[in-house]
C-alpha positions in Angstrom: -23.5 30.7 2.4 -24.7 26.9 2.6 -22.4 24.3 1.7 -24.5 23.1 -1.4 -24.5 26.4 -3.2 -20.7 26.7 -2.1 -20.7 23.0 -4.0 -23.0 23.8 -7.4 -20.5 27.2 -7.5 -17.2 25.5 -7.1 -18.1 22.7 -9.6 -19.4 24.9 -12.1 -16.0 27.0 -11.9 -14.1 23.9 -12.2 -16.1 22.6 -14.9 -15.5 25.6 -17.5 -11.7 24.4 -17.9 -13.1 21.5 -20.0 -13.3 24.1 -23.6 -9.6 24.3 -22.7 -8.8 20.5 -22.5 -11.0 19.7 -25.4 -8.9 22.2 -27.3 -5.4 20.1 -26.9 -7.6 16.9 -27.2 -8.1 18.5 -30.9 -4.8 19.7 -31.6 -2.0 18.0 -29.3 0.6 18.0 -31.8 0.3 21.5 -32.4 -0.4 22.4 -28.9 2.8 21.1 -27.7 4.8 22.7 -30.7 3.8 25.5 -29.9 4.5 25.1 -26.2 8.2 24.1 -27.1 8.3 27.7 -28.9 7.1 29.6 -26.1 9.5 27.9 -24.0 12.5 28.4 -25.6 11.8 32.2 -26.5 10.9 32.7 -22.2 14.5 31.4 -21.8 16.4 33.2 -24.7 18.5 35.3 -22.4 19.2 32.7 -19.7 22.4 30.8 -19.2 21.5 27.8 -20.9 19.5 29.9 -23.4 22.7 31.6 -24.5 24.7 28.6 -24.5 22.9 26.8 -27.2 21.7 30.1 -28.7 17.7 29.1 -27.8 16.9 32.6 -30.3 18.1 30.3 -33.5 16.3 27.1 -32.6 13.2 27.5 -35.1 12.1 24.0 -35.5 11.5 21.0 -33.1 14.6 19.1 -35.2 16.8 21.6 -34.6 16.3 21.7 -31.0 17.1 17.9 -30.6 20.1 18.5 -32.2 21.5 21.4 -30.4 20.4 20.7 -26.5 21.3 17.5 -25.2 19.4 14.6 -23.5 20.2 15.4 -19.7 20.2 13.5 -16.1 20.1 15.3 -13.0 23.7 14.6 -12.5 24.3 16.9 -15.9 22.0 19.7 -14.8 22.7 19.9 -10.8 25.4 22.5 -11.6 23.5 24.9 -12.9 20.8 24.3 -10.6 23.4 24.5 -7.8 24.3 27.9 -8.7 20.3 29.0 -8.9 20.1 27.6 -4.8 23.0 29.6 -4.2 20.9 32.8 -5.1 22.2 33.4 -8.8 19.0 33.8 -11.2 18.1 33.6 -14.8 20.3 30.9 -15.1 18.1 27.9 -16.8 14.7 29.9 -16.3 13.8 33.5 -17.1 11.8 34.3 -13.6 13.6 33.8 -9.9 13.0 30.8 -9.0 13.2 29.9 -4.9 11.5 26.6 -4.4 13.2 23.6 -4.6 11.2 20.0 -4.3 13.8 18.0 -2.4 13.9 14.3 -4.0 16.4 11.4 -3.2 14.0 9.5 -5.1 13.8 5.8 -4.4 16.9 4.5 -5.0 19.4 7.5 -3.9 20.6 8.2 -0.6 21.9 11.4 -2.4 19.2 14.2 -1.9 18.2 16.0 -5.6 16.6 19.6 -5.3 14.1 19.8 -8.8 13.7 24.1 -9.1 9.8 24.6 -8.9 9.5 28.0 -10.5 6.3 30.3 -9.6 5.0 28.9 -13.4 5.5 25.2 -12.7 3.3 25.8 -9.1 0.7 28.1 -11.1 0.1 27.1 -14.3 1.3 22.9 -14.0 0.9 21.5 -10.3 -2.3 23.6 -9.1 -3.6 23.4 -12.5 -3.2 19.8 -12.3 -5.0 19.6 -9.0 -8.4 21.7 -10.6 -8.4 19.7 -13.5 -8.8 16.4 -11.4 -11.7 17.6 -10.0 -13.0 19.2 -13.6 -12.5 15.5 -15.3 -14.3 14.0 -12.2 -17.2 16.7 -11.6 -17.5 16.4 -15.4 -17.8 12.9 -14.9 -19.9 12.8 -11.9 -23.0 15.0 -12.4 -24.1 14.4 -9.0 -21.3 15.0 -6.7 -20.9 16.7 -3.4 -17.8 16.7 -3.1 -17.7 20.3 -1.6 -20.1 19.2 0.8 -17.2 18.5 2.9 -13.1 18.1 3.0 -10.6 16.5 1.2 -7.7 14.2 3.6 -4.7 14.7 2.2 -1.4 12.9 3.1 1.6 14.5 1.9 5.4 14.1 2.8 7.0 15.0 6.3 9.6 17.5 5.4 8.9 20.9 6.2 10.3 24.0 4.4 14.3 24.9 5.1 15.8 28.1 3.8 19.4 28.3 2.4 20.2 31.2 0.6 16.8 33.0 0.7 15.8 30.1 -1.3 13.8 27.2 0.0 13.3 23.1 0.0 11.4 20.4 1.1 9.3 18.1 -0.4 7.0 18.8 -2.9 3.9 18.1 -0.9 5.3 20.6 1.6 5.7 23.6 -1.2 2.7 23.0 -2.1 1.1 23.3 1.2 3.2 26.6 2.1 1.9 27.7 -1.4 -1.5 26.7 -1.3 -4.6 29.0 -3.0 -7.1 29.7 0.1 -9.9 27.9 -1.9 -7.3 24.5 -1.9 -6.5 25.3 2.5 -10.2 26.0 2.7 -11.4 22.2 1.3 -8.5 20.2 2.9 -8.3 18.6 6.2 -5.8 18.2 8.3 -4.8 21.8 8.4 -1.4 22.9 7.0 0.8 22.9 10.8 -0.4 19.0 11.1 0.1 18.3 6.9 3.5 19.7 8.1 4.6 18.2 10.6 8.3 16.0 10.4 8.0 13.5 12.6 6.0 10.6 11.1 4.1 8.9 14.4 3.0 11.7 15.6 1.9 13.3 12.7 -0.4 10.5 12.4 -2.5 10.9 15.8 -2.1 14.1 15.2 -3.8 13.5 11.3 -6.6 11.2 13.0 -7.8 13.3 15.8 -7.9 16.0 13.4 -10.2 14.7 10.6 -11.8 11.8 11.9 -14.6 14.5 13.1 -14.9 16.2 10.1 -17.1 15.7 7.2 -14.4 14.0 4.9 -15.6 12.9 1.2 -12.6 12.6 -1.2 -9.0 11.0 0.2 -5.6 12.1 -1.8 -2.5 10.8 -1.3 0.1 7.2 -1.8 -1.8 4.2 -1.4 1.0 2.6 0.2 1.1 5.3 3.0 -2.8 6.1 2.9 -4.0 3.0 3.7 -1.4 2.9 6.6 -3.3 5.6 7.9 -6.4 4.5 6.8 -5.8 1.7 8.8 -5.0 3.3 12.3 -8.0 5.1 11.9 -10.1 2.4 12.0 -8.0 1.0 15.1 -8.7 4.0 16.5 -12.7 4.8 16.4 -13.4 1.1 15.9 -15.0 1.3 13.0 -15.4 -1.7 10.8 -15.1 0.2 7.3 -14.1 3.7 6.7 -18.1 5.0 5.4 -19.3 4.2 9.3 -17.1 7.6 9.9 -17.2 8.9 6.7 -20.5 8.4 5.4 -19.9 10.6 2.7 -17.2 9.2 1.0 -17.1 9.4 -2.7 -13.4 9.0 -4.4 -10.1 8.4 -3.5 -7.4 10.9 -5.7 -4.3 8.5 -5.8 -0.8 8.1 -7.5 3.1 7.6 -6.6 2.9 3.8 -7.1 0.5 1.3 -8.7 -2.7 0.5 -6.8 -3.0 -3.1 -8.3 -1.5 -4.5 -5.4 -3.8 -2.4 -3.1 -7.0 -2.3 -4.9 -8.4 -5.5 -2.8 -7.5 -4.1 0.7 -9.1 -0.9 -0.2 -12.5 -2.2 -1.1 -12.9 -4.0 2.2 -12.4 -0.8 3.6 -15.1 1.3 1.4 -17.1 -1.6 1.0 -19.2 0.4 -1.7 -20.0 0.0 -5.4 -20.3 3.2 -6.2 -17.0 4.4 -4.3 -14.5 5.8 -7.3 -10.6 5.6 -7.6 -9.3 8.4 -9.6 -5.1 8.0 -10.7 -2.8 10.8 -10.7 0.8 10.8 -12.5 3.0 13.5 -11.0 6.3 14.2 -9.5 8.5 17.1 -8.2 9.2 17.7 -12.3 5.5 18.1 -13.4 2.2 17.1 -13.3 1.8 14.8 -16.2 -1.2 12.9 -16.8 -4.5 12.4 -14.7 -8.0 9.7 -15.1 -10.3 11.2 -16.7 -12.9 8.5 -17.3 -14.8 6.4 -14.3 -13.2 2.9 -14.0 -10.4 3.4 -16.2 -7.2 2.6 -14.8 -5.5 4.6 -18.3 -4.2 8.3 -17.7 -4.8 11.2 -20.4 -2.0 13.2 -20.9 -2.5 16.6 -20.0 -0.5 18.6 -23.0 -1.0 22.3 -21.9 0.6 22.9 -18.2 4.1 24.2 -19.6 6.1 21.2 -20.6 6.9 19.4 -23.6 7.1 16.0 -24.0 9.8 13.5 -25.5 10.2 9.8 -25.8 13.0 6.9 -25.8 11.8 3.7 -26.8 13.5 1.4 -24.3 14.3 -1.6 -26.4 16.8 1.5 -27.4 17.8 3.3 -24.1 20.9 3.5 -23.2 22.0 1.7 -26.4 24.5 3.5 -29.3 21.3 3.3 -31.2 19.3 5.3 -28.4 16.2 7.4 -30.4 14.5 10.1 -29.2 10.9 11.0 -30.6 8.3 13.3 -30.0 4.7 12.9 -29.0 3.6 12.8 -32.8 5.5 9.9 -33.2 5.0 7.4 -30.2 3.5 4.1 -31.1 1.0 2.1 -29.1 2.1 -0.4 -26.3 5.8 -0.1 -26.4 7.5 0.8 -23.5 9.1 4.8 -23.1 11.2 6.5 -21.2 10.0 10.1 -20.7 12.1 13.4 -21.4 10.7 16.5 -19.7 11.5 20.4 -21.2 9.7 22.3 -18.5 8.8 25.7 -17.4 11.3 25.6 -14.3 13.8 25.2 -16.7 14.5 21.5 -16.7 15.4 21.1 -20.5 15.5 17.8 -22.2 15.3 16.3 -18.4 15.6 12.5 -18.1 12.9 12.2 -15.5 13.2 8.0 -14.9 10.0 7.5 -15.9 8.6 4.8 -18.4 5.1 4.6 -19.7 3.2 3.4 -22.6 0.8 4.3 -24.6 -2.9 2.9 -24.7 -4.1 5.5 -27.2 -3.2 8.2 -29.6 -6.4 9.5 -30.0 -6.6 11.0 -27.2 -2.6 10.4 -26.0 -3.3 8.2 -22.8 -0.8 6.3 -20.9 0.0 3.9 -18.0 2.8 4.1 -16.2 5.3 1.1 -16.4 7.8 1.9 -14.3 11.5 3.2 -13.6 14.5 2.9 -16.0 16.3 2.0 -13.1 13.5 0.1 -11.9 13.5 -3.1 -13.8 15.4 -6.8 -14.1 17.0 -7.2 -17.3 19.9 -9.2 -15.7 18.7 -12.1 -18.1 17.0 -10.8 -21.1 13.8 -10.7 -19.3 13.0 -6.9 -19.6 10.7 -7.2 -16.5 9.0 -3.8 -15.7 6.7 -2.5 -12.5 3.7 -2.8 -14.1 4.3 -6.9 -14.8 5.3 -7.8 -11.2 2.2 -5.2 -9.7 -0.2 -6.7 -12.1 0.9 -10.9 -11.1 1.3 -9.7 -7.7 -2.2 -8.4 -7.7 -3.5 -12.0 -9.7 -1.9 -13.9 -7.0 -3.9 -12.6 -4.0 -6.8 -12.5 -5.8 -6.3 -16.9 -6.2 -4.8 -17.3 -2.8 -7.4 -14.4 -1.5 -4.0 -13.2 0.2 -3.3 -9.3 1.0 0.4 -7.9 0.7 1.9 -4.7 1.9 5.0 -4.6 0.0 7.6 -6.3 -2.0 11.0 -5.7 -3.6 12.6 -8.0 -6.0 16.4 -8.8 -7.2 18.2 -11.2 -9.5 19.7 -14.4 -8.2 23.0 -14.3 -10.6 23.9 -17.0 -12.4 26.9 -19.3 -10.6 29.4 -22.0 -12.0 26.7 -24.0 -13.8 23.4 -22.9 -11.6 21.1 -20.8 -13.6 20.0 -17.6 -12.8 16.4 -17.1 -11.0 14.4 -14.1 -9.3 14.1 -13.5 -5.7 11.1 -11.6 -3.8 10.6 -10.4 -0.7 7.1 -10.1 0.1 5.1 -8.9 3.3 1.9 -10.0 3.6 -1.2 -8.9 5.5 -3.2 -11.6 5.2 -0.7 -15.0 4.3 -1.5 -17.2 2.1 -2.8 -20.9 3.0 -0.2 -22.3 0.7 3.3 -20.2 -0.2 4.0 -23.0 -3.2 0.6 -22.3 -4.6 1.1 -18.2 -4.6 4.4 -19.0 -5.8 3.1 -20.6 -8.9 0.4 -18.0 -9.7 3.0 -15.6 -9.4 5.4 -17.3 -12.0 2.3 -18.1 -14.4 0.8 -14.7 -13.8 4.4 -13.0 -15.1 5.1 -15.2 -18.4 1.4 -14.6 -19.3 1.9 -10.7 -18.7 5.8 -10.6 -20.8 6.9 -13.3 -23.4 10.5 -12.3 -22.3 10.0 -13.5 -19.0 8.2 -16.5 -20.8 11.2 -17.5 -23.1 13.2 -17.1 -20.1 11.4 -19.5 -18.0 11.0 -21.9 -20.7 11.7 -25.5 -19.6 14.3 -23.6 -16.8 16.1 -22.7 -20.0 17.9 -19.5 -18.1 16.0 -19.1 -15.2 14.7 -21.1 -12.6 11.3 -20.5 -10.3 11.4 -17.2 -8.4 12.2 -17.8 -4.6 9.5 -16.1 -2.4 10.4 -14.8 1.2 8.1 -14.1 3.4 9.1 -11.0 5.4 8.6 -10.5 9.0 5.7 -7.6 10.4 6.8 -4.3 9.4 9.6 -5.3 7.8 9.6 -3.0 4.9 8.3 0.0 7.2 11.4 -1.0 9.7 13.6 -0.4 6.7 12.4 2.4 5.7 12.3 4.1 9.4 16.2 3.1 9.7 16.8 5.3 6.7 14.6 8.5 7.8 12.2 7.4 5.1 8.8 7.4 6.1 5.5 8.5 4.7 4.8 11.1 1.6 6.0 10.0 -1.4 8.9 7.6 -0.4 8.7 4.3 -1.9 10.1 0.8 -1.8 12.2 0.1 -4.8 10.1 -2.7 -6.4 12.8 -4.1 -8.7 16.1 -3.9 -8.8 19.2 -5.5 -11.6 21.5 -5.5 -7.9 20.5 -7.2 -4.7 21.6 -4.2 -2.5 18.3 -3.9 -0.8 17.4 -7.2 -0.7 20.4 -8.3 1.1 19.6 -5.2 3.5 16.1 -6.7 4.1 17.6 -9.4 4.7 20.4 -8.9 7.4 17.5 -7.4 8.9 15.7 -10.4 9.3 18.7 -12.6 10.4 19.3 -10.0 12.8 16.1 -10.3 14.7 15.8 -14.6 13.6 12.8 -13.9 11.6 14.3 -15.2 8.4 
């Protein structure tokens, strides 16, 4: 069959989903109430359905009343007795996938249950309805014409207990529909492969053949790849291999800081970036305009959604509140009930909201991943967005960062402290410096106040890290690729003070 019926076919397939979006577009509130039911009457008979007597709950207040707000800490023993081949114990249907996750900031490993629902009717679901938004959007697409390059993580499946982990990426793979295995390059044995270096030759002599017109993966780890591949044909910019390059699917961590280094490499107007919010929990939200760099939330893949404002978290006078009652531009912490049984699930998340009409968000950050050491309440999205200002003055290019609080000493004052590799350094460190500082108490009035005059803090302190620093770190800990991450921000200096020992170490610093 040629490839451009094979193209007008698949799009047209993927394109009737849109009734069913436009549906929860119309009704949200109603949509995800009546998700919640469903839900809870699925797991009347498990463990946790018994416990809190899921058969009575009749109303949305009365579940927030009964089940409890949990973190993964609170829920690991039930889940612990699922991996250890006991079933119905959160979820009605066996579940034997588990997404292994230390996240970013644990060296202790978490295993999230993916149950045959989640993988069905949330992650893959997620996946087609990427490419429904963007074929909807893009009327003259071919991006069937040839192969998607995916990067995912580098664990491969272990069993234990005739159940089995890895990262999500990997679970995915070893369940992927043919149509998914038939579009993607490399092939599954090379998307699985453990050991990081090799798996990138073997990635590159793989695909960089093939007729690739979509990427999907972590910009961080993408454009590592990316990268190498150009080092490796000698290519100037990625469309002299890839002519056919159209859009790059991307999520795991902001692409402000990237977005610069990435256009010198598809040096095309017309080349799109489409965003992605997911995680071993869920898929959540997804781009579904050209240019937009706000996510819709997608309301009908089996979980239901819950908010803590974060001027409350962790406060006596935390709040919960459902989707009907967010509020525009204030920052939330997201709570997950999903259909692998993670009920009332801190996730660590925070977003906010850019509209209600449709629900769209951005994604702020971590609730463990912010400096509020000082009042400051600075978030992600503040340092990625004055990060990204800053090269954009200095024309500089970084590759990572983290920061962490100077603490406040006899009479000193208190002051933040970066760590920043660069790939291109800036002419003048004291001039990035000051765009960065500007940039920040432009972008948060906290920060602002803060810096007042010195009042409580002082200038940030900038070091400038040595080659592969953060990549060094990350090897030392068996962290590369796939969907590890450096912590951007942090209220302790624990990793900055591992950063830097490594630098002293080698007299780079």
């Amino acid at each position: 069959m040629p490839l451009s019926i094979i193209n007008s076919f698949a799009s047209w397939v993927l394109k009737q989903r849109i009734h069913q979006i436009e549906l929860f577009l119309k009704y949200p509130n109603e949509v995800q109430e009546e998700l919640l039911h469903n839900l809870l009457t699925a797991s009347e008979n498990t463990v946790i359905g018994k416990k809190y007597d899921f058969s009575s709950i009749n109303s949305y207040q009365t579940f927030a009343e009964r089940v409890p707000i949990a973190t993964y800490e609170e829920l690991q023993p039930l889940i612990e007795r699922t991996r250890q081949g006991e079933q119905n114990v959160f979820w009605e249907t066996p579940i034997k996938w588990f997404a292994k996750s230390s996240g970013t900031t644990n060296a202790k490993s978490k295993f999230i249950p993916v149950s045959n629902e989640a993988l069905e009717d949330c992650h893959y679901k997620g996946s087609k309805d990427l490419l429904c938004l963007y074929l909807n959007n893009n009327e003259d697409s071919e991006l069937f014409l040839g192969k998607s390059l995916r990067l995912g993580g580098s664990s491969q499946i272990y069993e234990n207990n005739n159940t089995f982990f890895g990262d999500l990426s990997a679970i995915l793979i070893e369940n992927m529909p043919i149509w998914a295995e038939f579009s993607s390059t490399p092939s599954s044995k090379t998307s699985l492969m453990s050991e990081w270096e090799a798996k990138m030759a073997a990635i590159i002599n793989e695909t960089k053949n093939e007729n690739v017109t979509s990427f999907a993966g972590v910009p961080s780890w993408m454009l590592v790849l990316m990268n190498r591949v150009l080092e490796n044909t000698g290519n100037q910019n990625l469309l002299e291999l890839w002519p056919n390059l159209e859009v790059y699917f991307h999520g795991g961590v902001s692409f402000s800081p990237y977005r610069e280094q990435y256009k010198k490499i598809l040096p095309s107007k017309d080349f799109k970036y489409y965003e992605i919010y997911n995680a071993s929990e869920g898929f959540f939200a997804i781009q579904d305009l050209n240019n937009s760099s706000d996510l819709l939330l997608m309301l009908d893949y089996g979980i239901f959604y819950e908010f803590i404002p974060m001027d409350t978290f962790g406060t006596l006078n935390q709040k919960v509140v459902r989707l009907a009652d967010v509020e525009l531009n204030k920052n939330y912490a997201i709570v997950i009930t999903t259909n692998s049984g993670l009920w009332r699930y801190l996730i660590g998340d925070t977003v906010r909201f850019t509209s209600l009409n449709p629900y769209r968000i951005r994604v702020t950050g971590r609730t463990k991943h912010h400096i509020n050491v000082f009042g400051e309440e600075l978030m992600v999205e503040n340092t990625d967005q004055a990060i990204a200002k800053a090269c954009q003055v200095t024309q500089t290019e970084v590759i990572d960062y983290t920061v962490a609080p100077i603490f406040m000493q006899d009479k000193e004052k208190g002051a933040h402290e970066w760590m920043i590799e660069f790939k291109k350094h800036p002419a003048d460190v004291g001039l990035f410096q000051k765009v960065l500082d500007e940039t920040l108490q432009t972008l948060n009035s906290d920060y602002e106040a803060k810096r007042y005059n010195n009042m409580t803090l002082n200038p940030l302190v900038i070091n400038v890290a040595r080659e592969n620093l953060f990549y060094d770190w990350l090897k030392e800990r068996d962290k590369l690729g796939g969907q590890h991450k450096i912590p951007r921000l942090s209220n302790q200096r624990d990793y900055l003070e591992q950063l830097k020992e490594m630098c002293v170490k080698d007299n780079s610093i």
